[in-house]
C-alpha positions, 0 to 999 in steps of 0.5 A, spaced: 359 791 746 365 786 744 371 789 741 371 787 733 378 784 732 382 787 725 383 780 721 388 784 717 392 783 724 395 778 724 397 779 717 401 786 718 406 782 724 408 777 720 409 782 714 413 787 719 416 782 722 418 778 715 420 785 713 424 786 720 428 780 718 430 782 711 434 789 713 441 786 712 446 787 719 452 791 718 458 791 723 460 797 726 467 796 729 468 798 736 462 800 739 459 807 736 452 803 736 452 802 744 454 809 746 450 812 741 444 807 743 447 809 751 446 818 749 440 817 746 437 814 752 440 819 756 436 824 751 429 821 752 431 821 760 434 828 760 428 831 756 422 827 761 426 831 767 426 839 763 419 838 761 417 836 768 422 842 771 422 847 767 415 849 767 415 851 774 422 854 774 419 859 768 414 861 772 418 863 778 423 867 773 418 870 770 414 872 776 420 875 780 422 879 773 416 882 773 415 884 779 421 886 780 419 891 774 412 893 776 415 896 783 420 900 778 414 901 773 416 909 772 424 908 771 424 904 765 432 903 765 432 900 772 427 894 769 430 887 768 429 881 763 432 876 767 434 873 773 438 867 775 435 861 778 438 858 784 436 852 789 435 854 796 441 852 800 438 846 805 444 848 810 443 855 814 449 858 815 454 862 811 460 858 812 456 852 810 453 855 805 459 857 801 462 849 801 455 847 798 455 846 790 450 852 787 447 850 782 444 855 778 440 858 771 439 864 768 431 865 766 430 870 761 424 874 758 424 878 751 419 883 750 419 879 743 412 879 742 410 872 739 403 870 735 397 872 738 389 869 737 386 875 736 379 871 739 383 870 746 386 877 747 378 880 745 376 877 750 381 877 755 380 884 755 373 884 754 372 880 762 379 884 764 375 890 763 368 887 767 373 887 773 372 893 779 378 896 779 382 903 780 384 907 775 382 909 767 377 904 764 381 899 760 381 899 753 384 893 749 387 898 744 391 901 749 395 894 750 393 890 743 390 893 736 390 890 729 395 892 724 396 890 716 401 886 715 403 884 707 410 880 703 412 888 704 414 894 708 409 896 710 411 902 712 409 905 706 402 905 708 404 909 714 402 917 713 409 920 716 405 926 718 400 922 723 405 916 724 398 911 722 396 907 718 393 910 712 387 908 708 388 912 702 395 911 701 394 904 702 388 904 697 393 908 692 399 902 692 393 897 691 390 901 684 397 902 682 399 894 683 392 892 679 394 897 674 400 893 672 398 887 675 393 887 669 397 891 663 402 884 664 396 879 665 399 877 673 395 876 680 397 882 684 402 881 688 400 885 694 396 881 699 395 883 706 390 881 712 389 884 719 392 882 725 392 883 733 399 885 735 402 888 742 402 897 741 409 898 741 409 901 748 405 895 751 411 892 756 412 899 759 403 900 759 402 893 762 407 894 769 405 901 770 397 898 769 396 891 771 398 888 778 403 882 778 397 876 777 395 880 770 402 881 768 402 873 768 396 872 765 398 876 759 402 872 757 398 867 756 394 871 750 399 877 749 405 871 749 412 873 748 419 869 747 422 866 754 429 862 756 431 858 760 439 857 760 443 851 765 449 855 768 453 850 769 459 849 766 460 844 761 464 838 763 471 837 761 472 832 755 476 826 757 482 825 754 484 820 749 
């Protein structure tokens, strides 16, 4: 079926253009505008060679940083959160080596637990669970559980003998709140919802649980914060 053409078409370009043509031109002296033309291309240009590289070299760092800490599982101080990255020298010998220019960038991964989709976690550990494998049977709420969250310290619903959240302490905050909230005819305050969150001992669980292939999986339903920093020094400023 032929495409129907916009009859309106013709009449936006003669608009835009018109428009195009009565923004007034002011003269800069000098040549701001080109060198700033000239660093925006650069930009755009340097942007497009990170997206395509700095996936692959993420993934490497974090791969190496994990198992690096999974062979150390059991000693927490020895673990590491980066690595730096380097290009293989293509010249093989050591003399050679130490006259090459060695590029490098540090790759670092936090334990800064990011948000998650609590439908994707679900499952993740629905099907992990599924899987034969050595070990205690594996339970989602060992790695990842839901927890309320409000504007507040939410710690107050935390019952200091336990170290759990209580739900009776929590419904006693919420009738207090009513309570006032009503006397001064206001909407409550406090507004919580549950959501699924990484336990607080969940990076030293999954090194001693999950074998390298996991650990990397996890990270794509437990995410976590990551960076990747050129090591190379910043170029001197010319002379004026």
């Amino acid at each position: 079926m032929p495409r129907k053409s916009d009859p309106t078409a013709a009449i936006k370009e003669k608009t835009s253009t018109r428009a195009a043509k009565d923004i007034p031109v002011i003269e800069v002296e000098g040549d701001a505008v080109q060198r700033f033309n000239d660093a925006k291309d650069q930009i755009e240009k340097a942007q497009r060679v990170i997206d395509a590289v700095a996936p692959d070299l993420i993934e490497r760092g974090l791969r190496a940083v994990f198992k690096h800490n999974i062979a150390r599982s059991g000693n927490t101080d020895e673990q590491i959160s980066s690595v730096r990255l380097q290009d293989k020298a293509e010249k093989p010998d050591k003399a050679a080596k130490e006259e090459e220019k060695v590029e490098t960038a540090l790759f670092t991964w936090t334990r800064k637990n990011t948000k998650c989709n609590s439908k994707n976690v679900e499952t993740f550990f629905r099907e992990l669970a599924l899987l034969p494998a050595e070990g205690p049977k594996i339970v989602r709420s060992n790695y990842a559980d839901w927890a309320v969250v409000s504007e507040f310290n939410t710690d107050v619903f935390i019952d200091p003998k336990t170290g759990k959240f209580s739900q009776e302490r929590y419904e006693a905050f919420v009738k207090a709140l009513e309570g006032v909230s009503q006397k001064l005819d206001v909407v409550n305050p406090l507004s919580t919802s549950k959501v699924m969150v990484a336990t607080t001992d969940f990076h030293t669980r999954r090194f001693k649980d999950f074998n390298l292939e996991t650990n990397v999986a996890l990270t794509q339903v437990l995410p976590t914060t990551v960076k990747l920093e050129s090591e190379r020094p910043a170029p001197e400023e010319p002379e004026e």
